[in-house]
C-alpha positions in Angstrom: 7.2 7.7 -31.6 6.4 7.3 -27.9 2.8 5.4 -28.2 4.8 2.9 -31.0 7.4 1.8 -28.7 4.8 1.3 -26.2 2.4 -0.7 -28.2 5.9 -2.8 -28.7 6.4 -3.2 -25.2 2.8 -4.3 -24.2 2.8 -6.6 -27.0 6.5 -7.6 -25.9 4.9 -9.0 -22.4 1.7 -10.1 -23.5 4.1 -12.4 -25.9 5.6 -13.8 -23.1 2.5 -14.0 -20.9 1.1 -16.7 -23.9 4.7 -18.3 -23.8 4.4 -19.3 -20.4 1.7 -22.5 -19.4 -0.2 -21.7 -16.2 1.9 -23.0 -13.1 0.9 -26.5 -11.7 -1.3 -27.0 -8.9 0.2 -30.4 -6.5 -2.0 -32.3 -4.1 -0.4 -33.1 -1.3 -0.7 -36.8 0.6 -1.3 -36.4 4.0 -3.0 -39.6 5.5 -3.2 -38.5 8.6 -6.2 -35.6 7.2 -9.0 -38.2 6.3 -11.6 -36.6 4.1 -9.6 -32.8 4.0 -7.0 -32.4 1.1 -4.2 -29.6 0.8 -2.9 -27.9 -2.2 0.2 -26.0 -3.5 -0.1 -23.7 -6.1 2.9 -23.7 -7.3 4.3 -20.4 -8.5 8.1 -21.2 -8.7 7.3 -22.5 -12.2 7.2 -19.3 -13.4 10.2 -18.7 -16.3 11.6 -16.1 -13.2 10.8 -19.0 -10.6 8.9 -17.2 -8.1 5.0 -15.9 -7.5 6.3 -12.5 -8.1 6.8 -12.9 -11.7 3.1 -12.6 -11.8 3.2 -9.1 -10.0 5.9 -7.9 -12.1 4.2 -8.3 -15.7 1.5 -6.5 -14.2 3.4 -3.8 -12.3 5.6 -3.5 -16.5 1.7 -3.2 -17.8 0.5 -0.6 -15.1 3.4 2.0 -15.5 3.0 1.1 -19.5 -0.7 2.0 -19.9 -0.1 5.0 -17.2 2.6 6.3 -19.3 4.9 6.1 -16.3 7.1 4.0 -18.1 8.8 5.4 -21.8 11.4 4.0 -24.3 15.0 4.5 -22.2 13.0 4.9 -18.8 15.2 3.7 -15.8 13.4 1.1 -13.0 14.2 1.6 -10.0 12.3 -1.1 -7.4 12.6 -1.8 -3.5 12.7 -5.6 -3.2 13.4 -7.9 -0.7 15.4 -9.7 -3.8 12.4 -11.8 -5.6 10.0 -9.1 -7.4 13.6 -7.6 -8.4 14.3 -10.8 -10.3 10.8 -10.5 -12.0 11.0 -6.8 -13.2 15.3 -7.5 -13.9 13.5 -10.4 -16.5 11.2 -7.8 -18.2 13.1 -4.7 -18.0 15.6 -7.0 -19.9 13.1 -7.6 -22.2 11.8 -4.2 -23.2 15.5 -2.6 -23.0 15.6 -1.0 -20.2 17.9 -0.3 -17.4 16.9 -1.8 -13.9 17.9 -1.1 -10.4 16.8 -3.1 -7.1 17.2 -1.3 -4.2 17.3 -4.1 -1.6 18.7 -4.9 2.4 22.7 -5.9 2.3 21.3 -9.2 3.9 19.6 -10.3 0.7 20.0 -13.9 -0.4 22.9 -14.0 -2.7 21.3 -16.2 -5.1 18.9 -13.2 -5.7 21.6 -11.1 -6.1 23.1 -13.3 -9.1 19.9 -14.0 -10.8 19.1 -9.9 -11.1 22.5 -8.9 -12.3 22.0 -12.4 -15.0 18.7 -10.6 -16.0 21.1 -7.4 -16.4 20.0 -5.5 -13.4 22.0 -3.9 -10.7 21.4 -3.8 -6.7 21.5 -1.0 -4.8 22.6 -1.8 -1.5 20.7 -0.5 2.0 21.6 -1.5 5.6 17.7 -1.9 6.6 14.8 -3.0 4.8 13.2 0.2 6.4 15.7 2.5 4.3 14.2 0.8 1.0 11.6 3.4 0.1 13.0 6.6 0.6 16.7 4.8 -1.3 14.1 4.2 -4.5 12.4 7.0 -4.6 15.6 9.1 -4.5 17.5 7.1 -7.0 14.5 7.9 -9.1 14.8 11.4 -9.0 18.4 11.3 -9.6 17.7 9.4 -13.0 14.8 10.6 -14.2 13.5 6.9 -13.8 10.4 5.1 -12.6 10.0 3.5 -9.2 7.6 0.8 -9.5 7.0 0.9 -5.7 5.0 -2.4 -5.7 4.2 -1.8 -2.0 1.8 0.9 -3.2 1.1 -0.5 -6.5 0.0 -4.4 -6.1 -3.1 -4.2 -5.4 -4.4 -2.1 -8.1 -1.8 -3.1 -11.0 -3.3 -6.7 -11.1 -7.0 -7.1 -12.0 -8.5 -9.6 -9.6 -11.2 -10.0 -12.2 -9.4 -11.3 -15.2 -6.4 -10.8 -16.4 -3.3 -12.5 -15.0 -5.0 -13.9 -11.8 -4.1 -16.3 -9.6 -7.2 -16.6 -8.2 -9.2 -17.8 -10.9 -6.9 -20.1 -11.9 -6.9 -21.9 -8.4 -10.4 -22.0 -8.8 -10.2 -23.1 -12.4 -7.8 -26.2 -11.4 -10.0 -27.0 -8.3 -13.0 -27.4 -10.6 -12.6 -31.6 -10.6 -11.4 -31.9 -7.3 -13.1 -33.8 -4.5 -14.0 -30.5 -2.7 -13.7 -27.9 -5.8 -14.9 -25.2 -3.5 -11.9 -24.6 -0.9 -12.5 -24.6 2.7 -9.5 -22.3 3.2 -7.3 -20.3 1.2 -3.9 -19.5 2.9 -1.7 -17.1 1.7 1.4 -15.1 3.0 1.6 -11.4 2.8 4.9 -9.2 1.6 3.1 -6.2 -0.5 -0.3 -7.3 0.6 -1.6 -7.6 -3.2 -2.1 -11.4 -3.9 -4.7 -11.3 -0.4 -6.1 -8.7 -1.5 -6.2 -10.1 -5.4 -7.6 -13.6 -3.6 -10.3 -11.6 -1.4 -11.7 -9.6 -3.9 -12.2 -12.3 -6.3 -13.8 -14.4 -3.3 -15.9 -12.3 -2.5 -17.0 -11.3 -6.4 -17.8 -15.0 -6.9 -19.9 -15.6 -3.7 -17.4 -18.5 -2.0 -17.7 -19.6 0.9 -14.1 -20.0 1.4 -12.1 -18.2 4.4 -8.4 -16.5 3.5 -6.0 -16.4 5.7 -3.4 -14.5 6.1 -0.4 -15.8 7.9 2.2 -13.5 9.2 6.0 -13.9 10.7 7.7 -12.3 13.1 8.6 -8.5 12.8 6.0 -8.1 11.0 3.3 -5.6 11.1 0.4 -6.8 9.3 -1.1 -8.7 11.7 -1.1 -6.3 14.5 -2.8 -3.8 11.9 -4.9 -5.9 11.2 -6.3 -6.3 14.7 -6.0 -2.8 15.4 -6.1 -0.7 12.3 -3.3 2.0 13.5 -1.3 2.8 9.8 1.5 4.1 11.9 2.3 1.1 12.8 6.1 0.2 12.5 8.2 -2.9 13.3 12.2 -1.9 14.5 13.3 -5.0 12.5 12.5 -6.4 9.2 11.3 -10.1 8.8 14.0 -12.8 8.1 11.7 -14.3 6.3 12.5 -13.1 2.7 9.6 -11.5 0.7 6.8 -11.7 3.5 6.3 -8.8 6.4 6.5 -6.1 6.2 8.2 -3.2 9.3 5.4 -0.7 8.2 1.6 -0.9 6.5 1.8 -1.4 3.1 -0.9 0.9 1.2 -1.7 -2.8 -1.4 -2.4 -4.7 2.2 -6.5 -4.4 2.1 -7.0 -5.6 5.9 -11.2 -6.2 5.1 -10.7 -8.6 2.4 -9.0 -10.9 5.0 -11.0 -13.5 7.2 -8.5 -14.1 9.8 -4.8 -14.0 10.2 -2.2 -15.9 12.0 1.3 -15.3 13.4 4.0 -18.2 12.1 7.6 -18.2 14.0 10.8 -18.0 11.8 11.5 -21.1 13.0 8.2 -22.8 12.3 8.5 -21.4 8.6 12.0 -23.1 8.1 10.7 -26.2 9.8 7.9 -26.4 7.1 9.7 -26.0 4.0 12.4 -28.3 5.3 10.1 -30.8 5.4 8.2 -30.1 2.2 11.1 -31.2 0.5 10.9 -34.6 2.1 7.4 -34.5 0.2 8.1 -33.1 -3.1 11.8 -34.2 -3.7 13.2 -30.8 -3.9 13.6 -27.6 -1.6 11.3 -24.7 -1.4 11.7 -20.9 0.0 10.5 -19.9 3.9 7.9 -18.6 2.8 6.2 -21.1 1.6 7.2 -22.7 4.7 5.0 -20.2 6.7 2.4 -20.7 4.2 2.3 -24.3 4.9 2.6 -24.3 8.6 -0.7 -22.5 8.3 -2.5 -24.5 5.8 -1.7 -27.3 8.3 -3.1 -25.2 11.1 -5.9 -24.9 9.1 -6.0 -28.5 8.6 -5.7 -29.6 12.0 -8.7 -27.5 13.3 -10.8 -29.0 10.5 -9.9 -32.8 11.2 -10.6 -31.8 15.1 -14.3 -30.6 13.9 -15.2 -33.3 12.1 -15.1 -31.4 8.8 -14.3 -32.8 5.2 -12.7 -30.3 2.7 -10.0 -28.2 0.9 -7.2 -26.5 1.9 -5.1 -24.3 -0.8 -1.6 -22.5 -0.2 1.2 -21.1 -2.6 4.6 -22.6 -3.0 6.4 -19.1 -3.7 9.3 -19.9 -4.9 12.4 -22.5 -5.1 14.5 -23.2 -2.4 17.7 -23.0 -4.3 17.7 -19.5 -3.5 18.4 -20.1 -0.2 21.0 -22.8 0.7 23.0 -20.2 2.0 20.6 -19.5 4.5 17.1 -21.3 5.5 19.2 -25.1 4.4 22.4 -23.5 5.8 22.5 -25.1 9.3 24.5 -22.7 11.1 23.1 -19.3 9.9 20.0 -21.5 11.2 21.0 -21.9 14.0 22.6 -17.9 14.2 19.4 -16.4 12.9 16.4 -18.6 13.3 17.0 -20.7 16.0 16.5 -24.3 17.1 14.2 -25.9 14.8 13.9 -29.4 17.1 10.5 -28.5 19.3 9.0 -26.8 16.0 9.6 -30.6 14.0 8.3 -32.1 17.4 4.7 -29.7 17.0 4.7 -30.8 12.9 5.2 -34.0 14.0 2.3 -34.3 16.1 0.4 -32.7 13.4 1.0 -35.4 10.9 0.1 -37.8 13.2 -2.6 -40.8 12.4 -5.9 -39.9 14.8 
């Protein structure tokens, strides 16, 4: 019967949900930011090494509990390479067949781990032609398309269950400022700012997210202006952040302030996270960090004493065909020297 197999495939991911420890939250040492510490959540722990492993149990649940998703039901998902991953791990799981329909300029790496999960990619030339691609292939198969650009926001309750917000908070409790100053996050569907604002604001904290955007990117400029027709020509270089049109998960009020990272910034950040943590980490978590450092810079200018708290998305691994590939650096990013010249004076003893 339909409801038994899906009672076995809820219980199915809530097995692996218990399986899996939370993911480890790393203080960083920065002596140079007397009285203010910053903190990684690390998401790349996650048994499909990326944030988005999160997103995809919950997206699995939602279609699930919605009856979207049946014994033998097809998933079709537009990715920029990491939620595919995730939902390749669970489709997997529950037996069911899984495409990604992702830009041709997707990191190989992410390529290989989705087809090792037993997914297939679906190839576009633009990451604009993603959605309409997915929601074709769909009909063709009489499949699902997760379409976590729509569906992020709502698929993960910012309450409870599976929230990365509440865990921060959880692990921040014996810190020596448990409260954080600043919360910075990254945006790609727009459903883990919107998860972290909610939950902000439902507890009463005083803490300010921001959201930090890279280039070709359109979040920002709707969030200043509020126009959903906004749309970028390019898509961001930056894998699994910005976005070339509004994404219906991005919720602009929940956000207290946004900034715009370079490409190049981004790649200088994670570049030299690894010289702090001993191992490499995506650009993404490079543009988070160049902004918790922004962040922490205007505090140590003001006199003020507190937290800062950013998400290592995923591992860098992924990428040493690109972001730790000097010359598609230096084709696609640019030069990184005046960006490790401003991060430089950054980190500098005052």
């Amino acid at each position: 019967m339909t409801r038994d197999w899906i009672n076995y495939a809820i219980s199915e991911i809530n097995a692996d949900y218990q399986r899996s420890a939370d993911t480890h939250l790393i203080r960083l040492a920065l002596p140079a930011f007397a009285g203010i510490q910053l903190y990684l959540k690390d998401e790349s722990t996650h048994p499909t090494g990326s944030l988005k492993h999160r997103l995809a149990r919950s997206l699995f649940l939602y279609g699930l509990c919605n009856g979207w998703i049946k014994e033998g039901t097809p998933i079709i998902e537009a990715s920029s390479g990491s939620t595919a991953v995730s939902e390749a791990y669970f489709a997997r799981l529950l037996g069911l067949p899984f495409i990604a329909v992702m830009p041709a300029c997707t990191a190989r790496r992410k390529v290989e781990q989705i087809e090792f999960y037993g997914g297939r990619c679906h190839f576009v030339q633009s990451a604009c032609e993603i959605y309409e691609a997915s929601e074709q292939l769909a009909r063709e198969l009489n499949g699902h398309y997760m379409d976590q650009f729509t569906y992020a926001e709502r698929a993960t309750d910012w309450r409870g269950n599976n929230n990365i917000a509440d865990s921060i908070y959880h692990q921040m409790q014996h810190e020596p400022h448990p409260i954080p100053t600043h919360i910075v996050m990254s945006a790609g569907t727009g459903g883990t700012s919107a998860t972290l604002g909610r939950y902000i604001r439902c507890k009463g904290y005083s803490t300010q997210l921001t959201v930090v955007d890279p280039e070709n990117s359109v979040f920002l400029d709707f969030w200043q202006q509020r126009d959903v027709t906004l749309r970028s020509p390019k898509g961001s270089k930056i894998e699994g952040i910005g976005r070339p049109r509004v994404e219906p998960s991005f919720i602009p009020d929940v956000v207290d302030a946004m900034l715009r990272v370079p490409d190049a910034a981004s790649v200088t950040a994670a570049r030299w996270l690894e010289s702090q943590l001993g191992r490499k980490v995506g650009a993404s978590t490079g543009t988070n960090v160049w902004g918790a450092l922004q962040r922490a810079v205007e505090m140590r200018e003001a006199g003020i004493s507190g937290s800062v708290v950013t998400l290592l998305c995923d591992n860098g691994e992924r990428y040493l065909d690109t972001y730790y590939d000097d010359g598609w650096v230096a084709a696609n990013i640019g030069d990184l020297v005046p960006w490790q010249a401003t991060l430089s004076t950054m980190l500098e003893n005052r």
